[in-house]
C-alpha positions as CSV (number, residue, x, y, z in Angstrom):
1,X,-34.1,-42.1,-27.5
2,X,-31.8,-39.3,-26.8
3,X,-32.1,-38.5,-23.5
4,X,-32.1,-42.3,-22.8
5,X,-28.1,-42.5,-24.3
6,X,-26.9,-39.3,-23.0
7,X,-22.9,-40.9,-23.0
8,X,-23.5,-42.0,-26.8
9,X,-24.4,-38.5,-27.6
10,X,-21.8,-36.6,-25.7
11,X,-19.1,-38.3,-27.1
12,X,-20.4,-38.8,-31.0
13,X,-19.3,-35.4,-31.9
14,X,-15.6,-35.9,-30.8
15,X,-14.9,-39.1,-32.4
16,X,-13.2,-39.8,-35.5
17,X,-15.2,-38.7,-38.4
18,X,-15.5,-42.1,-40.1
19,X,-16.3,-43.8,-36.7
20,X,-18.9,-41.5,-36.1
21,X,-20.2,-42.0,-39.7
22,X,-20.3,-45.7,-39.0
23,X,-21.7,-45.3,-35.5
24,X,-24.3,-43.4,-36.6
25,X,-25.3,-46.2,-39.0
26,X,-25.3,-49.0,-36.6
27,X,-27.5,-46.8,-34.5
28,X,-30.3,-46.6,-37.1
29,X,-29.7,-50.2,-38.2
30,X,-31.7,-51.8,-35.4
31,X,-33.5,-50.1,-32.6
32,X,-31.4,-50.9,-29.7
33,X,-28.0,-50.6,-30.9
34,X,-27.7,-47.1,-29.7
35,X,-28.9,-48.3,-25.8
36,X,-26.3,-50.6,-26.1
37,X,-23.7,-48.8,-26.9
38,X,-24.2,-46.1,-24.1
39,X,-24.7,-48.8,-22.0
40,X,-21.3,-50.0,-23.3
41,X,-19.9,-46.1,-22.9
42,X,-21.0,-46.1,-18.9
43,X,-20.0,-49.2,-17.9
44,X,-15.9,-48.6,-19.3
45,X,-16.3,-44.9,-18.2
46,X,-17.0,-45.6,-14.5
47,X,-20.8,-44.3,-14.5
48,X,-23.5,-45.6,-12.5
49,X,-25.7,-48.0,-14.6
50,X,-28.6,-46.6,-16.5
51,X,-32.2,-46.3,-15.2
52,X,-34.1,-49.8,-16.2
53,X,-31.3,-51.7,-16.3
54,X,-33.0,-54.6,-14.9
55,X,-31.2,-57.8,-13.6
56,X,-27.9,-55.6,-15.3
57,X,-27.9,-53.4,-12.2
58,X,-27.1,-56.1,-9.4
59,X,-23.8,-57.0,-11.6
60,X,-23.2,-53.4,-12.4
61,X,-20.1,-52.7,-9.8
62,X,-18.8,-56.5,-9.7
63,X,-18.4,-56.1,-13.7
64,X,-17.7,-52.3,-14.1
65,X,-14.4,-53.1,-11.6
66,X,-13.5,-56.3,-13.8
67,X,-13.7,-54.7,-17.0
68,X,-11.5,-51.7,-15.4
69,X,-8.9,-54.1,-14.1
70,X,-8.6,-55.9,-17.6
71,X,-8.6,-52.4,-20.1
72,X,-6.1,-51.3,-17.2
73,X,-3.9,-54.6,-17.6
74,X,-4.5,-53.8,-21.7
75,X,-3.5,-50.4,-22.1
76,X,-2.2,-48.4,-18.9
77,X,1.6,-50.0,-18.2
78,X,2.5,-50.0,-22.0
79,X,1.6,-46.2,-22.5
80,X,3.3,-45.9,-18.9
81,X,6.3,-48.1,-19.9
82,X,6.7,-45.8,-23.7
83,X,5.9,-42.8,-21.6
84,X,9.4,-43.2,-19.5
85,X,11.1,-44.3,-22.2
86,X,10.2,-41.4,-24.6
87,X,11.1,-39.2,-21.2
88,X,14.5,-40.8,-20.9
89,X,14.7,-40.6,-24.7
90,X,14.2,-37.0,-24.4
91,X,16.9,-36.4,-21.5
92,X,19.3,-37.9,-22.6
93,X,18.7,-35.8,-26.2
94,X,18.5,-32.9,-23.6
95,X,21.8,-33.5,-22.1
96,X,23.5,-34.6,-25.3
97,X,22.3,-31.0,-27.0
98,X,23.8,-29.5,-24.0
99,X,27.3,-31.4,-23.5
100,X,27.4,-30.8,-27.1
101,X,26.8,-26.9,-26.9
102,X,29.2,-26.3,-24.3
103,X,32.0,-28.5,-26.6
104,X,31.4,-26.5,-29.0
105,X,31.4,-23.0,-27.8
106,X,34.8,-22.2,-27.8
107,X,34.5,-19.3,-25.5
108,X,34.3,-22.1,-22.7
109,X,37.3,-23.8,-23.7
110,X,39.3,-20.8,-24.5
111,X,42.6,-19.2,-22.2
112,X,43.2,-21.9,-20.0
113,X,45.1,-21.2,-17.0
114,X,45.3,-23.7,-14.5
115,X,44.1,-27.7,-14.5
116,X,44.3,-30.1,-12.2
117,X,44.1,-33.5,-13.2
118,X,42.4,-36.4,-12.9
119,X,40.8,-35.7,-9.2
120,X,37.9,-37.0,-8.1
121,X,34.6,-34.9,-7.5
122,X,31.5,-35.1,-5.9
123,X,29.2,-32.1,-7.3
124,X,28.1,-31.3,-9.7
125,X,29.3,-34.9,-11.2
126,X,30.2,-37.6,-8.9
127,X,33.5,-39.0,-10.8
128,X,37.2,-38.5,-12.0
129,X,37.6,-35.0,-14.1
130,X,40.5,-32.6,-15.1
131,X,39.4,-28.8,-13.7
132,X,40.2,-26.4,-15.6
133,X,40.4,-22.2,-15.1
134,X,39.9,-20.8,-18.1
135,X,39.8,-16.9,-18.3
136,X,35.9,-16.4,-17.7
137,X,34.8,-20.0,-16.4
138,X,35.2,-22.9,-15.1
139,X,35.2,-26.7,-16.3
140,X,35.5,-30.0,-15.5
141,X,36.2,-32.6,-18.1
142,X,36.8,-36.7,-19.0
143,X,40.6,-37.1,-17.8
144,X,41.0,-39.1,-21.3
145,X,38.1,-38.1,-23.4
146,X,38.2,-34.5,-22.5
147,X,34.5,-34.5,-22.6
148,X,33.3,-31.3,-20.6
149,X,31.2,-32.9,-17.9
150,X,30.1,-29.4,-16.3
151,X,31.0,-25.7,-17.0
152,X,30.6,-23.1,-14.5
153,X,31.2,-18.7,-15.2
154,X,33.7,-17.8,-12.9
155,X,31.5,-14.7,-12.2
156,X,28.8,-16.5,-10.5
157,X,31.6,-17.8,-7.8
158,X,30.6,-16.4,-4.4
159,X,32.5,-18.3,-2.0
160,X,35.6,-20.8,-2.1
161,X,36.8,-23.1,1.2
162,X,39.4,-25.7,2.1
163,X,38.9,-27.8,4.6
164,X,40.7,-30.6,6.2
165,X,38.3,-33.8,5.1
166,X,36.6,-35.6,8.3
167,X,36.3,-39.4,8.5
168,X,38.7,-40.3,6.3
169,X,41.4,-42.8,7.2
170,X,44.1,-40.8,5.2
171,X,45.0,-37.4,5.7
172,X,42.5,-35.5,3.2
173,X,41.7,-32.2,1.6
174,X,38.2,-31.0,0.8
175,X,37.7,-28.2,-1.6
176,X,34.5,-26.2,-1.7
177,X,33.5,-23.9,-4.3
178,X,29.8,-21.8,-4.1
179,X,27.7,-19.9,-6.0
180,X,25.1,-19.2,-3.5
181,X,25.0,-19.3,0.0
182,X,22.2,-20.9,0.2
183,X,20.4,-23.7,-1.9
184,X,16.8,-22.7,-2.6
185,X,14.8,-26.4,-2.6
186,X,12.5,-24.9,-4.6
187,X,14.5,-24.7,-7.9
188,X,16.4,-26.7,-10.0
189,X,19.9,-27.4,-8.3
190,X,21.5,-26.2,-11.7
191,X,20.7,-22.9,-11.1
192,X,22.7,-23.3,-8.0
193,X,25.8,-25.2,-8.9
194,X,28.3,-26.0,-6.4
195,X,31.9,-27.6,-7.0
196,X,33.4,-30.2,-5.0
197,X,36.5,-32.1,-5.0
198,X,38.8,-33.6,-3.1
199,X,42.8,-34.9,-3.3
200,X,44.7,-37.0,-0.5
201,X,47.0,-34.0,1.5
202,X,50.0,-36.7,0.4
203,X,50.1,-38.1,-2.6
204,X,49.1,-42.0,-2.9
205,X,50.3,-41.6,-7.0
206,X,51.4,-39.4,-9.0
207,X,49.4,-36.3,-9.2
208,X,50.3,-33.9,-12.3
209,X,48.9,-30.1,-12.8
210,X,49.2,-27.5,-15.8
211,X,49.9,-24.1,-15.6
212,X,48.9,-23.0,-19.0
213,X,51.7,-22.1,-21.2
214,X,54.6,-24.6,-19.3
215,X,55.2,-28.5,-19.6
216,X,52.7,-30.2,-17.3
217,X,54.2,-31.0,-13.6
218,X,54.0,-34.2,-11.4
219,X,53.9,-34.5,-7.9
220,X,55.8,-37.7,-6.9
221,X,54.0,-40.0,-4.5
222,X,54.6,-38.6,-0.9
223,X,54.4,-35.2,-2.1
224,X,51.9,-32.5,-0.1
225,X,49.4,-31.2,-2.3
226,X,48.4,-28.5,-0.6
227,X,50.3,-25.9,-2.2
228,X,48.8,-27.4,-5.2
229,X,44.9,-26.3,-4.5
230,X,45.8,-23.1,-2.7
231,X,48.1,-22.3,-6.1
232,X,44.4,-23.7,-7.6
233,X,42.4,-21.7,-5.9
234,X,44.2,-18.3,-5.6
235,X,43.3,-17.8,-9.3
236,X,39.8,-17.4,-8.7
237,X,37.7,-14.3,-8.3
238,X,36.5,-14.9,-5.0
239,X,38.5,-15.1,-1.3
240,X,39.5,-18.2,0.2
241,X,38.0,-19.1,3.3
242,X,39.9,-21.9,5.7
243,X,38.8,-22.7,8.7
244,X,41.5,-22.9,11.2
245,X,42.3,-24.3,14.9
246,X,43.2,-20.8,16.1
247,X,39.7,-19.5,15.5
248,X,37.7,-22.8,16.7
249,X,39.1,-26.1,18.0
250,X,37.3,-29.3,18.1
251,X,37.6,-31.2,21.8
252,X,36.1,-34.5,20.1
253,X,37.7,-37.8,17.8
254,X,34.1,-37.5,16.2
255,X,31.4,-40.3,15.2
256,X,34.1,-41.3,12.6
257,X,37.4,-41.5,13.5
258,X,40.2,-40.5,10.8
259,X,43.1,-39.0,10.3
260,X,42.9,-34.7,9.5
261,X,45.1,-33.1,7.1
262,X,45.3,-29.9,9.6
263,X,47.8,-31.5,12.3
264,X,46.8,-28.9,14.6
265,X,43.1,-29.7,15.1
266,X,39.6,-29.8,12.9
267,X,37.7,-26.8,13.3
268,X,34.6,-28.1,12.7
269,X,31.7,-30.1,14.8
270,X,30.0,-33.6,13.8
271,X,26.2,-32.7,13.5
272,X,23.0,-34.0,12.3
273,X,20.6,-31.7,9.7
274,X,18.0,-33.9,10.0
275,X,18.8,-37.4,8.8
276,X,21.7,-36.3,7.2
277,X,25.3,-36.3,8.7
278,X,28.1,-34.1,8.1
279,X,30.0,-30.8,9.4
280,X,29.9,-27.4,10.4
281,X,33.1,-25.5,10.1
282,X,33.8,-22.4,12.2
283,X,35.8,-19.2,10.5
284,X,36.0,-15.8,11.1
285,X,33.8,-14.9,8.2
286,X,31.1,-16.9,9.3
287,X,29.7,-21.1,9.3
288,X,30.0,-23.4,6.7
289,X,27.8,-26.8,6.9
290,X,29.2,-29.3,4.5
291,X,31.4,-30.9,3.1
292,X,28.7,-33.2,1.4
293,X,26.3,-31.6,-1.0
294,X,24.3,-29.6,-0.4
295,X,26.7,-26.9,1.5
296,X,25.4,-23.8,3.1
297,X,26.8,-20.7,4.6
298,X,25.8,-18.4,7.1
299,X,28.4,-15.3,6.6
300,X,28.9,-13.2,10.1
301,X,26.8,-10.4,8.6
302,X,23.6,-13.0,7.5
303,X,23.1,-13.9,10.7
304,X,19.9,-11.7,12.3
305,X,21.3,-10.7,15.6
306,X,23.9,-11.1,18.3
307,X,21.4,-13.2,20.9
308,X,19.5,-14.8,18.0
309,X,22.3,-15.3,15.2
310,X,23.5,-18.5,16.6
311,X,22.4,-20.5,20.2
312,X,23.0,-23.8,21.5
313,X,20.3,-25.6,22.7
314,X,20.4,-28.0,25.4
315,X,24.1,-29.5,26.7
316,X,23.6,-31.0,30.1
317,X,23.0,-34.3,28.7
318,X,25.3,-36.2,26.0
319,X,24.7,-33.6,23.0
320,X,23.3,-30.5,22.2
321,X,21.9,-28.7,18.8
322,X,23.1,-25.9,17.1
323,X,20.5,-23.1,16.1
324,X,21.5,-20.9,13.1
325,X,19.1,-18.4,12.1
326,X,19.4,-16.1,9.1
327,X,17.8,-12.9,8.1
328,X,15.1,-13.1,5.7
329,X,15.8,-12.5,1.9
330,X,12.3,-11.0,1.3
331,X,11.7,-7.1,1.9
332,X,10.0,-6.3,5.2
333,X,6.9,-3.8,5.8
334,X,7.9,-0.7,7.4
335,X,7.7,-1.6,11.5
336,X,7.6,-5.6,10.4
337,X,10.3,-7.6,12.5
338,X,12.2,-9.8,10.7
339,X,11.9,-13.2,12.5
340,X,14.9,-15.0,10.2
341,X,15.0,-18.5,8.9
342,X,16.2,-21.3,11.4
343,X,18.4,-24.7,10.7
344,X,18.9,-26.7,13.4
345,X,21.6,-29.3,13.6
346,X,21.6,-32.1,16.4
347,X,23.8,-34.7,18.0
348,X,26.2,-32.4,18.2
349,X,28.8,-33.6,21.3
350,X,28.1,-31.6,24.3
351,X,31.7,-31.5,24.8
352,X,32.0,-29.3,21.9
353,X,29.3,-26.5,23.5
354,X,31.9,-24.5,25.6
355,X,34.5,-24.0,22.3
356,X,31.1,-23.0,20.4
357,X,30.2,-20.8,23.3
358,X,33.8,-19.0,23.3
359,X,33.3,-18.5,19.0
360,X,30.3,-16.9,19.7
361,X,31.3,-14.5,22.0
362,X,34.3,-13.6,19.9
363,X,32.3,-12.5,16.8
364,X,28.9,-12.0,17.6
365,X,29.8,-8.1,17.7
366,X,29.5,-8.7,14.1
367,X,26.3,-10.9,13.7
368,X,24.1,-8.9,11.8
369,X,26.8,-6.5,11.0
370,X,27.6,-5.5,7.4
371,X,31.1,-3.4,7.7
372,X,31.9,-1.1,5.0
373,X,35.0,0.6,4.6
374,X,36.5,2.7,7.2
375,X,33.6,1.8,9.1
376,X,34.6,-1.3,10.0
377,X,36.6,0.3,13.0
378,X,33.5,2.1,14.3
379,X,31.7,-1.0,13.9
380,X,34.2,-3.0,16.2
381,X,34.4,-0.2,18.9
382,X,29.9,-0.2,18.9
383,X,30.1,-3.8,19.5
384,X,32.7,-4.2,22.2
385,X,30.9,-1.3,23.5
386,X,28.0,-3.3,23.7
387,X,29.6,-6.0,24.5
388,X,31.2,-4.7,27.8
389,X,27.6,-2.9,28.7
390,X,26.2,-7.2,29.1
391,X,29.3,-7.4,31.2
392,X,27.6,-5.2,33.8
393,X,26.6,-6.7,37.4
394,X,23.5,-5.0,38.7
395,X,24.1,-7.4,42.0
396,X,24.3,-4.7,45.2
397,X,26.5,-7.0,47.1
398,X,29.1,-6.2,44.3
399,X,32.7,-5.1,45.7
400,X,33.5,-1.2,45.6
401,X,36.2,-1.5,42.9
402,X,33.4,-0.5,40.2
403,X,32.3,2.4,42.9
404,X,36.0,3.6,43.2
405,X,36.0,3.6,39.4
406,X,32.9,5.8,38.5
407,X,34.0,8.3,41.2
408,X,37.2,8.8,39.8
409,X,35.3,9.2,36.5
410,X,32.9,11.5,38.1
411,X,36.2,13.7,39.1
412,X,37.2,13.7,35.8
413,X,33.9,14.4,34.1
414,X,33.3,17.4,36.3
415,X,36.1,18.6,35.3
416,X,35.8,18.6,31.7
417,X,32.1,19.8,32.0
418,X,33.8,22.6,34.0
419,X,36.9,23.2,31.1
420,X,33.7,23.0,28.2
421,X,31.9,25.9,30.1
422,X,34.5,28.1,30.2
423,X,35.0,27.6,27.2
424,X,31.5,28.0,26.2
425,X,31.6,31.4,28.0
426,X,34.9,32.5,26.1
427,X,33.2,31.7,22.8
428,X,29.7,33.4,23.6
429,X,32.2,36.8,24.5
430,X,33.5,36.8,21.1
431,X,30.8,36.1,19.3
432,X,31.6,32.5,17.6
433,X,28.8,29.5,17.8
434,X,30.3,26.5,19.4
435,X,29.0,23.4,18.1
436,X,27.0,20.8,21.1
437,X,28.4,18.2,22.7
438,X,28.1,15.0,21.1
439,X,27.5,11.8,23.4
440,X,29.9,10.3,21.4
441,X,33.1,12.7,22.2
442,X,32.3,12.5,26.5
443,X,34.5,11.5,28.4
444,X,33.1,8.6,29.5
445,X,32.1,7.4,26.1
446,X,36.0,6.6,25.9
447,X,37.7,3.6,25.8
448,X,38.4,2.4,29.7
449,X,36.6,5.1,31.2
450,X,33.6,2.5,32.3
451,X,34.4,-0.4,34.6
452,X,33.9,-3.4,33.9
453,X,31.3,-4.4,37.3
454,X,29.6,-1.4,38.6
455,X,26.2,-1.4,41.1
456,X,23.0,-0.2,40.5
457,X,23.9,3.1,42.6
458,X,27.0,3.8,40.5
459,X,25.3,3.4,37.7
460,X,22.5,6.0,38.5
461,X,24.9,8.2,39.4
462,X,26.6,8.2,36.2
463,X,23.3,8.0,33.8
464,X,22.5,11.7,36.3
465,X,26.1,13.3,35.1
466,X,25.6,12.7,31.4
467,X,22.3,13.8,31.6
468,X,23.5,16.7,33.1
469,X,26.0,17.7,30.6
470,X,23.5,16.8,27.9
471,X,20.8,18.6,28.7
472,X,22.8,22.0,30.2
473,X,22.0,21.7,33.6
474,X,23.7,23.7,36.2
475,X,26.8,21.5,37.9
476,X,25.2,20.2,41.1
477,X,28.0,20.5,44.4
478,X,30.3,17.9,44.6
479,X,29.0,15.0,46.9
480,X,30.5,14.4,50.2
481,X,29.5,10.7,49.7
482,X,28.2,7.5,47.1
483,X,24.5,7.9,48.7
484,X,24.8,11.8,49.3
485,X,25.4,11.9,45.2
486,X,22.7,9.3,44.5
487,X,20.1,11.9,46.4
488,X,21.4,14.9,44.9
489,X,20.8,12.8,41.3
490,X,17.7,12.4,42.5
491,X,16.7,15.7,43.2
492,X,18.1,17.3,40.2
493,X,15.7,14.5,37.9
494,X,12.7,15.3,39.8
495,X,13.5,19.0,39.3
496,X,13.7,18.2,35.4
497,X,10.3,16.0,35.6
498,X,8.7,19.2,37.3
């Protein structure tokens, strides 16, 4: 009979030792209790019906999906129904434990500095809060219950911007606050919290702040609160970032028309990421997209390259999309290229492409860059270096200005390789050792020695004389003539080939 109730017997070890006692006893009471009940066992479990079944087996699937339907109806959206409500239960014992640990931990709460009061915020709680500085972090509270909504270590604070608010009817400022630059998806967003808030840039009511240690003050409707958040924000351990018109200009009125609180312009561009609207800002340390959550920034020195860091795709039509790419966090292989991570934002106004176009060419000398101390002046000099070197025409038909140029240049580099040798003779007559030429201290490594435009037989001509003072080659006679020099070039590589 065993092997005929294979369900029965599986599951009689697991059950409740008095039901199994009693199971057992039904079983031996008649002979086909225990058929039945496997037959029972399959038909709620989902199995196919057992061999023999009879006229049973043409009803099998018909029944087996009615009896699911009805123990589903029985049993499934209660447990489901308790199951959220034990979950909700549970967060809101999670989030009370944790309101209540940060109330009482009066490290939080202790050496107040600053507060602003009563403004409204949008991350990481959408709602009316006092924000306080307090010596170590950060808080924002209940305006009359002074419950602490959301505290934040000042330590963690990377970045902090103020931006003049788009879309807004009023005149409006935006304040940005970020403890990463990016927001890894793939974590909880409270590992990764970022402050937002916002206050009109003239007071609609009266707006009152505390400097710790003085009577509160009021700002009388009408009055510019500006001073206000950059008073605010100047007490923070990081650098304030503020986009301005001077370093990018929007051309457009935007998708939504408002008012901005910077009267000279809004440096930022309408785009899309995705589905979602909002902004990208334009600095001099890098581009912001916000000012809804969740804000990123690519710093100057994040983005992978100068021809990759940022492009703009498209632009004949009606928009055109911007493409940021960053390096990659992760460590590469030796000889692995590092391909970055792109964000692309659309619908951006073609209109705004030539302003983008001009931002780009005045920092991407630094895309990629990180400067470090005194080496940021060595860092600007490589770049415009480089920068100048793209400038160069290879075009033939090019005017002689560059031409004139180099051969004035040529004069002069001559002449120094003739000054060094001498010199190099003096030296070797009294015995000292002369340290080589670097490329670095030529002549025509210096600031405004190079044109601007030179052609491809200029440009020969002057890769032949540093090679020639590089490699201590003899000083070939001066050239009568532009193609007499190019030959005598020429020559003097094949002879080094040879």
């Amino acid at each position: 009979m065993a092997s005929e109730t294979p369900f029965l017997r599986a599951i009689l070890p697991s059950l409740p030792s008095d039901l199994a006692k009693k199971v057992r006893t039904l079983c031996g009471s008649t002979s086909g209790s225990e058929y039945i009940l496997d037959t029972i066992i399959r038909l709620i479990s989902g199995a196919e019906c057992a061999p023999g079944a009879g006229a049973d087996a043409n009803q099998w699937k018909d029944k087996q999906e009615d009896v699911a339907r009805i123990l589903g109806g029985m049993t499934t959206r209660p447990e489901s129904k308790r199951a959220r409500e034990e979950d909700d239960q549970s967060e809101r014992k999670v989030a009370k434990r944790q309101r209540s640990s940060v109330e009482g931990d009066p490290s939080s709460r202790a050496d107040p500095l600053f507060t602003i009061h009563a403004v409204s915020a949008t991350s990481p709680v959408r709602k009316k809060v006092d924000i306080t500085i307090h010596k170590t972090v950060l808080t924002l509270s209940h305006p009359t219950s002074h419950t602490v909504e959301a505290t934040i270590p000042l330590s963690t604070l990377s970045r902090a911007f103020i931006l003049p608010t788009r879309g807004k009817q009023k005149a409006h400022w935006t304040v940005v606050l970020l403890t990463s630059d990016t927001m890894d998806r793939g974590k909880l967003a409270n590992n990764y919290p970022q402050v937002i808030f916002g206050v009109d840039a003239t007071a609609t009511t009266a707006l009152s702040y505390t400097v710790h240690g003085k009577a509160p003050t009021t700002i009388a409707k009408g009055g510019a609160l500006r001073p206000i958040l950059l008073d605010f924000l100047t007490r923070l351990p990081t650098p304030l970032i503020e986009p301005t018109p001077d370093v990018f200009k929007s051309v457009c009125t935007g998708i939504t028309s408002g008012v901005s609180a910077n009267e000279s312009g809004v440096p930022g561009v309408e785009a899309y990421r995705g589905a979602k609207p909002g902004s990208l800002w334009f600095s001099s340390q890098g581009v912001l997209w916000g000012e809804s959550r969740p804000c990123e920034f690519w710093a100057l020195e994040d983005l992978i390259g100068k021809s990759e860091g940022l492009r703009v795709v498209g632009g004949t039509g009606r928009t055109c999309s911007i493409v940021l790419t960053r390096k990659s966090s992760e460590d590469l292989a030796e000889g692995e290229e590092d391909v970055g991570i792109e964000v692309e934002f659309g619908m951006v106004d073609a209109k705004e492409r030539p302003g983008i176009d001009a931002w780009v060419r005045t920092h991407r000398h630094l895309f990629g860059k990180k400067v470090v101390g005194d080496t940021k002046a060595n860092a600007h000099a490589e770049a415009d270096s480089d920068e100048e070197d793209e400038d160069f025409e290879m075009d033939s038909d090019e005017d002689l200005d560059g031409s004139t140029s180099s051969s004035t240049s040529s004069d002069e580099e001559q002449g120094s390789g003739g000054e060094g040798s001498d010199d190099a003779e003096e030296s070797d007559k009294e015995g000292s050792d002369e340290e080589e030429p670097k490329e670095e201290n030529h002549p025509l490594m210096r600031p405004g020695a190079m044109p601007r435009k030179m052609n491809r037989a200029v440009i020969d001509m002057v890769v032949g004389m540093v090679e020639e003072d590089m490699m201590g080659t003899s000083n070939a006679p001066e050239p009568d003539s532009e193609d007499d020099s190019h030959d005598a070039l020429e020559e003097e590589v094949d002879e080094l080939e040879d």
